[in-house]
RODO-388991 format. One record per residue (C-alpha): x, y negated, z; residue in three letters. Coordinates in steps of 0.2 Angstrom, whole numbers, padded with zeros to 4 digits, always signed. Each point is the difference from the previous one (the first is absolute). Layout:
BEGIN
XYZAla...
//
This chain:
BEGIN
+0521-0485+0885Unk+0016-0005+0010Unk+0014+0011+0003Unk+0016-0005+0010Unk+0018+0005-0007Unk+0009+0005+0016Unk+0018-0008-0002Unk+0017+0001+0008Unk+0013-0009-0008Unk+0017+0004+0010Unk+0007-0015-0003Unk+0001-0017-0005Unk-0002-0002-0018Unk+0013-0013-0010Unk-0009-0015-0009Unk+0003+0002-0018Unk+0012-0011-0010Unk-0007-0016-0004Unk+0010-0005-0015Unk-0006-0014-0012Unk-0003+0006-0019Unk+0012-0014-0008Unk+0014-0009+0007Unk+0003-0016-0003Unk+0012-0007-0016Unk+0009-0014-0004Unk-0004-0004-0017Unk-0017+0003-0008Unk-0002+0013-0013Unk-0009+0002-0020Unk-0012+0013+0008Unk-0006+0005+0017Unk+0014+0012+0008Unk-0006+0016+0006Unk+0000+0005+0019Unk+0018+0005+0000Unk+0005-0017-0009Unk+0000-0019+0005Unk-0017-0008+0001Unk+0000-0019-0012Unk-0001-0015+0009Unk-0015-0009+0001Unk-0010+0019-0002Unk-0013+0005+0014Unk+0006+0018+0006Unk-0008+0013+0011Unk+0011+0005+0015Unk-0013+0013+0009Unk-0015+0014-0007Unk-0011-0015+0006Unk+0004-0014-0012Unk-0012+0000-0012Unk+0003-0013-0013Unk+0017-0003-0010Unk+0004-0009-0016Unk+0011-0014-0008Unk-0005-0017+0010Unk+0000-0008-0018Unk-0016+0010-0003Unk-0010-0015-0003Unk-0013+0010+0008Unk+0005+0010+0012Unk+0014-0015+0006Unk-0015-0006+0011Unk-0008+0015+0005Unk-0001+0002+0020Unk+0007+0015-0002Unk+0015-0006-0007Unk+0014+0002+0012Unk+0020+0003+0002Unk+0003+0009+0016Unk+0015-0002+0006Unk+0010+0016+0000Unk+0001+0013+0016Unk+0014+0005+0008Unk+0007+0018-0001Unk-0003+0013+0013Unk+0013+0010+0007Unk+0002+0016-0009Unk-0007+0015+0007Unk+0013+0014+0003Unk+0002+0014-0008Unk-0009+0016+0010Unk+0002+0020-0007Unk-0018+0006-0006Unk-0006-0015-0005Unk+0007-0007-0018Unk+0002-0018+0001Unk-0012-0010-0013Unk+0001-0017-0010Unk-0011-0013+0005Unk-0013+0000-0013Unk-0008-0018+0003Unk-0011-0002-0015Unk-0012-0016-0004Unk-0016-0007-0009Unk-0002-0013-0011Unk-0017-0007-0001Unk-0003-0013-0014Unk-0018-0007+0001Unk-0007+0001-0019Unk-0005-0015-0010Unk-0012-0004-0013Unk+0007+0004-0018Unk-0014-0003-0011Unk-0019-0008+0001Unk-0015+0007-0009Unk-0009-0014-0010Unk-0017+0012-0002Unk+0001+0001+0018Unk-0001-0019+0002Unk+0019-0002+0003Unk+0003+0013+0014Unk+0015+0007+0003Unk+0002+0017-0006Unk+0017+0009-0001Unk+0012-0002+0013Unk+0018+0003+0003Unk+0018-0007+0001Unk+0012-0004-0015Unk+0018+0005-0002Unk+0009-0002+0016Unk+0015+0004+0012Unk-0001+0010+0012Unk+0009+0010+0013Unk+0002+0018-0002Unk-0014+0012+0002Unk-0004+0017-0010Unk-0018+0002+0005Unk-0017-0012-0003Unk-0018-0001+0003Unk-0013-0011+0000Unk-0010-0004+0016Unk-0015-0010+0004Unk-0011-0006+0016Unk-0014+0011-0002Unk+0003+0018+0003Unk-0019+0002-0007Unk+0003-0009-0015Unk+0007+0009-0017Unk+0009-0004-0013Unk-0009-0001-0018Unk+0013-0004-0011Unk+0017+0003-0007Unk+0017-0002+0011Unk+0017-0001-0010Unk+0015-0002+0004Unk+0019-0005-0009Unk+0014+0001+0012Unk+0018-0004-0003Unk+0013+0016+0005Unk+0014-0007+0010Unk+0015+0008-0006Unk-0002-0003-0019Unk-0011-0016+0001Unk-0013+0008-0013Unk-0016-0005+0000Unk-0015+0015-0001Unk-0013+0003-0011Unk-0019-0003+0011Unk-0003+0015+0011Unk-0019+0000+0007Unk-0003+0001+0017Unk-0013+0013+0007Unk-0012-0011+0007Unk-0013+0014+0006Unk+0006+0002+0016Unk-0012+0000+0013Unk-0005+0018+0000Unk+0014+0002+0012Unk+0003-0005+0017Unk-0010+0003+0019Unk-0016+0006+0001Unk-0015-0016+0003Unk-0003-0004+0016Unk+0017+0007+0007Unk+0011-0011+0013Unk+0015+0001-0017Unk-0016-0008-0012Unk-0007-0012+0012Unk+0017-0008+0006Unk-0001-0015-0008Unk+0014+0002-0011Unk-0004+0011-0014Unk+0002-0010-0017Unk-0008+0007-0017Unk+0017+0006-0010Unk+0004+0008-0016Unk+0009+0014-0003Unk+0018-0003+0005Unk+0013+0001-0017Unk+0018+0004+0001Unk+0009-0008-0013Unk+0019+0001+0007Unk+0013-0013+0006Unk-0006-0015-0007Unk+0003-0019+0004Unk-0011-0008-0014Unk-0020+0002-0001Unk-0016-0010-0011Unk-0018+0008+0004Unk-0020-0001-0008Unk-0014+0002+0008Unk-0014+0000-0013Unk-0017+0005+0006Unk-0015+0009-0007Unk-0012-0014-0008Unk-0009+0012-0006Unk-0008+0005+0017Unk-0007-0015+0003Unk-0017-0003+0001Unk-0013-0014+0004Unk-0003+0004+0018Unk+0020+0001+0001Unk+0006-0016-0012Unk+0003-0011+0015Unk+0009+0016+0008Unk+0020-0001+0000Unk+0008+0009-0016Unk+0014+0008+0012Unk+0001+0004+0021Unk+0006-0016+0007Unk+0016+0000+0012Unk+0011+0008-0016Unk+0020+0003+0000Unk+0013+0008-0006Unk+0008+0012+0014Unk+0018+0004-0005Unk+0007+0011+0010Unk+0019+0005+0003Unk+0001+0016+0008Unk+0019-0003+0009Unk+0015+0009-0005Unk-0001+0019-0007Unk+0006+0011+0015Unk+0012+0012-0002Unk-0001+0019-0011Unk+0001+0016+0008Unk+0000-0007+0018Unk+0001+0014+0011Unk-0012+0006+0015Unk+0004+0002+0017Unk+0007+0015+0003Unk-0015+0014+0005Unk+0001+0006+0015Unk-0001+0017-0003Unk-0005+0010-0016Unk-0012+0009+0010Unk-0017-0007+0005Unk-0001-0002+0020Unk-0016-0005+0006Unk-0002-0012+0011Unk-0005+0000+0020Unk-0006-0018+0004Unk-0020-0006-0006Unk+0000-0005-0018Unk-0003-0020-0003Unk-0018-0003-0001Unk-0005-0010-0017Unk-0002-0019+0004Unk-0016-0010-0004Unk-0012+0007-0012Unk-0007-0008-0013Unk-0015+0002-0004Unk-0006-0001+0017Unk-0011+0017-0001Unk+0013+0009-0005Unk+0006+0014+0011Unk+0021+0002+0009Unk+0011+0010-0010Unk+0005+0012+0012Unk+0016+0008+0001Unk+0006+0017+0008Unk+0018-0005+0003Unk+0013-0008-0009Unk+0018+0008-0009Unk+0012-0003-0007Unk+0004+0008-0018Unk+0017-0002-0010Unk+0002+0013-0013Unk+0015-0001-0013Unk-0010+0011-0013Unk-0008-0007-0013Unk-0017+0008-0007Unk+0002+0008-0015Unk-0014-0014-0008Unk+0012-0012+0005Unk+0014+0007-0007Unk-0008+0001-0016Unk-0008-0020+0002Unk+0019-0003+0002Unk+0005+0007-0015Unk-0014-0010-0007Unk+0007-0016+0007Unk+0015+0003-0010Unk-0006+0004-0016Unk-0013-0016+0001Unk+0013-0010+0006Unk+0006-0004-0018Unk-0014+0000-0009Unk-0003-0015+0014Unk+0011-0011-0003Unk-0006+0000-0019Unk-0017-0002+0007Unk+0004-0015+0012Unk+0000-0014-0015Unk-0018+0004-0004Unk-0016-0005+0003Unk-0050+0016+0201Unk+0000-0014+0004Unk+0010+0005+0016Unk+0015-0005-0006Unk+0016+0010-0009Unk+0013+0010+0009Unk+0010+0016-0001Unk-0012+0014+0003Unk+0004+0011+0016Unk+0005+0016+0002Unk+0013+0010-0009Unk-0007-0006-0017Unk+0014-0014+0000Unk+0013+0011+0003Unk+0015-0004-0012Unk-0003-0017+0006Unk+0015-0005+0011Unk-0002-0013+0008Unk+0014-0011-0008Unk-0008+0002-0016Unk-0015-0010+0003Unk+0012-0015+0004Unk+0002-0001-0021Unk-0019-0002-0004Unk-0010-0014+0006Unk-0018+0008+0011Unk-0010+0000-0014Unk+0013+0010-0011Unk+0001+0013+0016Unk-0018+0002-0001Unk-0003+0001-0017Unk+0013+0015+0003Unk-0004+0007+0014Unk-0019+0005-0010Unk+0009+0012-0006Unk+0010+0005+0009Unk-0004+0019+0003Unk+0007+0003-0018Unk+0015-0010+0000Unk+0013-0010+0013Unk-0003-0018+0003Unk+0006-0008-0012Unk+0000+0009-0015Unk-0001-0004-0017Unk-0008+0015-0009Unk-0012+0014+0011Unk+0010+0015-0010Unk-0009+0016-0006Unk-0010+0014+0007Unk+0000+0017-0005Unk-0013+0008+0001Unk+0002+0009+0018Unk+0005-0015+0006Unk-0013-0009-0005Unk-0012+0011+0007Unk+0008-0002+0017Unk-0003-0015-0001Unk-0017-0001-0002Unk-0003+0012+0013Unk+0011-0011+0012Unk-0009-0017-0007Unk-0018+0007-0001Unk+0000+0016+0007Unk-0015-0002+0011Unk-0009-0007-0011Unk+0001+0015-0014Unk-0011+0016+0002Unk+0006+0017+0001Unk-0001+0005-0018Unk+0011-0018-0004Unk+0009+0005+0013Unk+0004+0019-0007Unk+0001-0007-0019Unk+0002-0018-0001Unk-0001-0009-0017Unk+0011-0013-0002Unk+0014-0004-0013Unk+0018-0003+0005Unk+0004-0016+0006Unk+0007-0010-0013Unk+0014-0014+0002Unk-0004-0019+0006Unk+0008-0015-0003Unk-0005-0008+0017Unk-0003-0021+0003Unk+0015+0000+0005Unk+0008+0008-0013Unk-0007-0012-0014Unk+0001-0015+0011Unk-0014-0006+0008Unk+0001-0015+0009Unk-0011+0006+0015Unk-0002-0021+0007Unk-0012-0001-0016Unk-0013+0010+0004Unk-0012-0001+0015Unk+0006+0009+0018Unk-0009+0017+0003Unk-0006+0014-0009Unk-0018+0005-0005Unk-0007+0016-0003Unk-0016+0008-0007Unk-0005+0018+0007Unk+0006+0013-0015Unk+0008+0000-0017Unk-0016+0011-0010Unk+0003-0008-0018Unk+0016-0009-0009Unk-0003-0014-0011Unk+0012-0003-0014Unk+0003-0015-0007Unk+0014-0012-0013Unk+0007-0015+0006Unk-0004-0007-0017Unk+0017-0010+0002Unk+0007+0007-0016Unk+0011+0013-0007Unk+0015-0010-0001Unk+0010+0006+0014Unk+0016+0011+0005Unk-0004+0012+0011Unk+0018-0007+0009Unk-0012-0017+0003Unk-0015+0010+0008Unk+0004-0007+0016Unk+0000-0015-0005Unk-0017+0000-0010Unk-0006+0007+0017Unk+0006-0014+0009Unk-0006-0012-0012Unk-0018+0007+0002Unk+0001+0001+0019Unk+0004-0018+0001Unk-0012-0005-0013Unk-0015+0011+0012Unk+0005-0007+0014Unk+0005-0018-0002Unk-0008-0004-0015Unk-0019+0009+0000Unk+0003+0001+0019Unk-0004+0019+0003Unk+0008+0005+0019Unk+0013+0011-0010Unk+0002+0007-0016Unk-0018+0010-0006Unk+0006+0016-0008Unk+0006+0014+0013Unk+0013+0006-0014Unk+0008-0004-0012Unk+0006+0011-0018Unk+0014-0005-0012Unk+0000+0004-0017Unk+0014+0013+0007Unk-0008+0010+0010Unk+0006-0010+0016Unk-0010-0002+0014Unk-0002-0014+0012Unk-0010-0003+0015Unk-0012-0016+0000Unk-0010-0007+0014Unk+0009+0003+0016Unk-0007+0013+0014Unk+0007+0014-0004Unk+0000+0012-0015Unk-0008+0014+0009Unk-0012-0011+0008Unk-0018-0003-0008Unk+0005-0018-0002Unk-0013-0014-0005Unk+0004-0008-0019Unk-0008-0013-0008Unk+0001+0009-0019Unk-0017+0006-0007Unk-0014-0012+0007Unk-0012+0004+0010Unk+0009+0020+0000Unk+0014-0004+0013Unk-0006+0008+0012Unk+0004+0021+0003Unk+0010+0000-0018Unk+0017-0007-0005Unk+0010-0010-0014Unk+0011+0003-0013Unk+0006-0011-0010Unk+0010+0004-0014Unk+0011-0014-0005Unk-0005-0006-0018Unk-0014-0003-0013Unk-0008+0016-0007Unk-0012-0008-0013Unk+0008+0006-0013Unk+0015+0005+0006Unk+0004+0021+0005Unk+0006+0002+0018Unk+0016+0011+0001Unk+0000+0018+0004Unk+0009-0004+0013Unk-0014-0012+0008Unk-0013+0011-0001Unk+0010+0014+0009Unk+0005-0012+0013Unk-0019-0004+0003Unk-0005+0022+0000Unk+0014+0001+0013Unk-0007-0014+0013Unk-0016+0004-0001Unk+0003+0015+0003Unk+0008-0003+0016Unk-0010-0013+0007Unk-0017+0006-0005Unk+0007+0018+0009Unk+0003-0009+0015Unk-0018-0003+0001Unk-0006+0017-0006Unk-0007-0007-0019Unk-0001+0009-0016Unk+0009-0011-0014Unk-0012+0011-0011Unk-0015-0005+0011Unk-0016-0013+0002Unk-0001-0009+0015Unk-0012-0014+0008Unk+0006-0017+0004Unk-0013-0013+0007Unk+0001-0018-0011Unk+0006-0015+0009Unk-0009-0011-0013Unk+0006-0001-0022Unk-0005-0006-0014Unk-0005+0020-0003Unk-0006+0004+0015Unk-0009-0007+0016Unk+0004-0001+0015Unk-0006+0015+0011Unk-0001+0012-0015Unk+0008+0016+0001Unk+0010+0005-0017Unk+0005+0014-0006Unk+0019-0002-0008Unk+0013+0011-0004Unk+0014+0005+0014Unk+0013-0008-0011Unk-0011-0014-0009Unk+0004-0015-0011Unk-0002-0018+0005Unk-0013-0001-0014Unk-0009+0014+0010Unk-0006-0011+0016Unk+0000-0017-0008Unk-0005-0006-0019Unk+0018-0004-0006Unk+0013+0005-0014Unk+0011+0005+0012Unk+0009+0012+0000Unk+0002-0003-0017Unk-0007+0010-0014Unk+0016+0012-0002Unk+0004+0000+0020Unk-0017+0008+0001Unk+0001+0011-0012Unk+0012+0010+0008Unk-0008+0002+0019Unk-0007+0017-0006Unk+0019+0007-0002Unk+0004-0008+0015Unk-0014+0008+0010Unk+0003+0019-0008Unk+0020-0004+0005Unk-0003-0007+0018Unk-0013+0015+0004Unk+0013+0013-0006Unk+0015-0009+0010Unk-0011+0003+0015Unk-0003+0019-0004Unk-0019+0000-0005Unk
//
């Protein structure tokens, strides 16, 4: 079904800066420099998103890989000035290493064919995230990924990490325009492993699944490489919002935006009653106390970190926008005004963070967003929890160029699937954005999603972050829980819950946006609910499932995920999202 976004930019939007990742260097260095530091002479660098292969050119390999290019470097853009409202950002550039894999070892019982693959010891520039992707987004992955990668600022070598290699159970459903673009790759699980400038990986696959029918069949997906992925410079702490407009919630005069094209196609508009604007300077008592809990996890953190539509974008019309002034769109480029303006009925243009309801308020604010959509009694008593704070893509530094223009939306949120990143545990939550960074890029440009699949995102402090762009308040299309995307959202918590306990403060933070998001849409955190199967491993396609509102990603799909400890806790976060909505 197809939806059109009514825009209205008021202005001109600035082009973003377009500043190269390394400058050039007079002398050639021991190890590669890092994007702040001269690049070696005689090393391939990338200078744009878009480059996609860098190494030394004495590789002996990758020295005559097509691929293989110095660029030369572009010139600076004028800065933009400075404009009140909108706080100015760094240029977060980012870049991929791709390093096709090579044959380590051959398998005489299996008449000499090569089995393990990978790449020895090597330079590299700096990254801080990896994967593993392949040609065949159909094809898995039996075997064993590990990893060794050499930490920049001490030069030490790690130990092997493994790489979660059971990835496909995420990502758009079958048969969607996001599946069926011809640039989807199979892809392991991303892994963040820090700033690193030195990397060695295995690939050894499962012999023992082979059979007669499947001896002549290859041991691993063809197409393999190494994606290493820099996510560009940390942006600033404690960036502030543009100032709210008003701590009162005014509604809106002017038609609300209608959703952009719909995906899948027999999925109904998401109407809207009007559009507002809500500021409020008042945290929630839940997020006080998830505050509180940020701090105390804080150190126990940094112990922890060693181990283990269609129709195009625009601002939306109407009094929605308002806090937007007009100069302030001249410091975002069009796709970072859109990507703001989705929400802009809960905070300016611009903003880094969408600030905290209380309760009133956030009731308002559904009768102002949905209002004629609710029924008297949701109307008279509406259950919803408190709207809690949200890091927005602005505020953990999207680069909006990466992803594909437009937004896409599916008819309602009626279930929340939650899943891990399966990245690891070895992060400070000061890095979040970074590690969120790391993985949109990874999505996007390595496995070739249209943006990043989860539609949020939880740090193991409780912080909140918005994920695929639209809008958070909008039932916006993911690509998380396969053949489950659409009429249900994302979250992903950031890390690897196996064995490891999520923090207090994560589960919290999962209660208190589900709690919101779920009440804009009238479901019981508590509740069962209907979603039809786009097609899984667990279901097929047409069958209609009974899941829990707030469900795991093993719930829709046959997959460890959300891990075994991650899962675990849902029920808590279930009893606690249904009591922060009043039930």
């Amino acid at each position: 079904m197809r939806g059109l976004l009514a825009t209205s930019i008021g202005v001109t939007c600035a082009a973003a800066l377009a500043l190269p990742l390394t400058p050039p260097a007079s002398a050639a260095t021991a190890r590669p420099a890092s994007a702040a530091e001269a690049a070696p002479s005689g090393t391939a660098r990338a200078t744009s998103p878009d480059t996609p292969v860098t190494s030394s050119l004495s590789d002996p390999f990758l020295s005559d890989h097509p691929a293989q290019r110095t660029l030369p470097d572009q010139p600076d853009q004028p800065d933009q000035p400075d404009l009140p409202g909108v706080p100015a950002l760094p240029d977060l550039p980012g870049s991929t290493q791709s390093l096709p894999l090579t044959a380590l070892a051959r398998d005489r019982a299996l008449g000499g064919a090569a089995t393990d693959q990978g790449l020895p010891r090597r330079d590299v520039r700096h990254f801080s995230l990896l994967g593993v992707v392949w040609d065949d987004p159909a094809a898995e992955l039996h075997g064993r990924v590990q990893v060794r990668t050499r930490t920049s600022d001490t030069g030490a070598w790690s130990g092997w990490q493994d790489v979660e290699t059971h990835n496909a159970d995420h990502g758009a459903d079958p048969g969607t325009p996001e599946s069926a673009s011809g640039r989807v790759r199979g892809a392991t699980a991303p892994l963040w492993v820090g700033d690193s400038d030195g990397v060695e990986i295995r690939v050894h696959p499962d012999t023992e699944r082979r059979t007669e029918e499947t001896a002549t069949a290859a041991l691993l997906p063809s197409g393999l490489r190494l994606e290493l992925v820099d996510p560009g410079s940390t942006p600033p702490e404690h960036v502030p919002a543009g100032p709210p407009r008003s701590r009162t919630l005014t509604t809106g005069s002017g038609p609300a935006g209608a959703p952009e094209a719909l995906d899948p196609p027999d999925a109904a508009t998401e109407k809207t009653a009007g559009t507002a604007t809500a500021a409020d300077e008042t945290a929630t008592a839940a997020d006080e106390t998830a505050t509180a809990a940020d701090e105390t996890v804080t150190a126990a953190d940094e112990a922890e970190a060693g181990e283990g539509v269609e129709a195009g974008e625009g601002v939306e019309a109407g009094e929605g926008a308002e806090g937007a002034e007009p100069a302030a769109m001249t410091a975002m480029t069009a796709e970072t005004a859109a990507a703001s303006a989705a929400n802009a009925p809960l905070a300016p243009l611009g903003a880094t963070q969408i600030p905290a309801l209380d309760r009133l308020g956030t009731e308002r604010e559904l009768l102002a967003l949905r209002g004629a959509e609710l029924t008297p009694a949701q109307r008279a008593k509406p259950y919803i929890g408190p709207r809690p704070s949200i890091v927005t893509r602005r505020g953990w530094g999207a680069d909006e160029k990466l992803r594909e223009s437009g937004f896409r939306y599916t008819t309602k949120v009626k279930a929340a699937f939650v899943h891990h990143t399966a990245s690891g545990n070895g992060y400070k939550c000061s890095q979040a954005p970074s590690v969120i960074r790391g993985i949109y890029r990874y999505h996007v440009k390595s496995m070739g999603w249209r943006d990043v699949g989860y539609n949020f995102l939880v740090d193991k402090c409780g912080k909140i972050y918005e994920g695929r762009a639209g809008g958070v308040a909008k039932p916006v299309l993911g690509a998380h829980t396969l053949g489950f995307n659409s009429n249900s959202m994302g979250i992903a918590v950031l890390g690897t819950f196996t064995s490891a306990k999520p923090t207090t403060a994560t589960v919290d933070a999962v209660a208190r946006l589900t709690a919101w998001k779920l009440g804009l849409f009238g479901a019981n955190p508590k509740g069962k609910t209907y979603l039809k199967s786009g097609g899984g491993n667990l279901y097929g396609k047409g069958k209609n499932v009974r899941l829990n509102v707030i469900s795991g990603h093993r719930d829709g799909f046959a997959t460890e995920c959300p891990g075994r400890q991650l899962y675990g806790k849902l029920g808590s976060a279930r009893s606690t999202a249904a009591r922060f909505q009043g039930r």
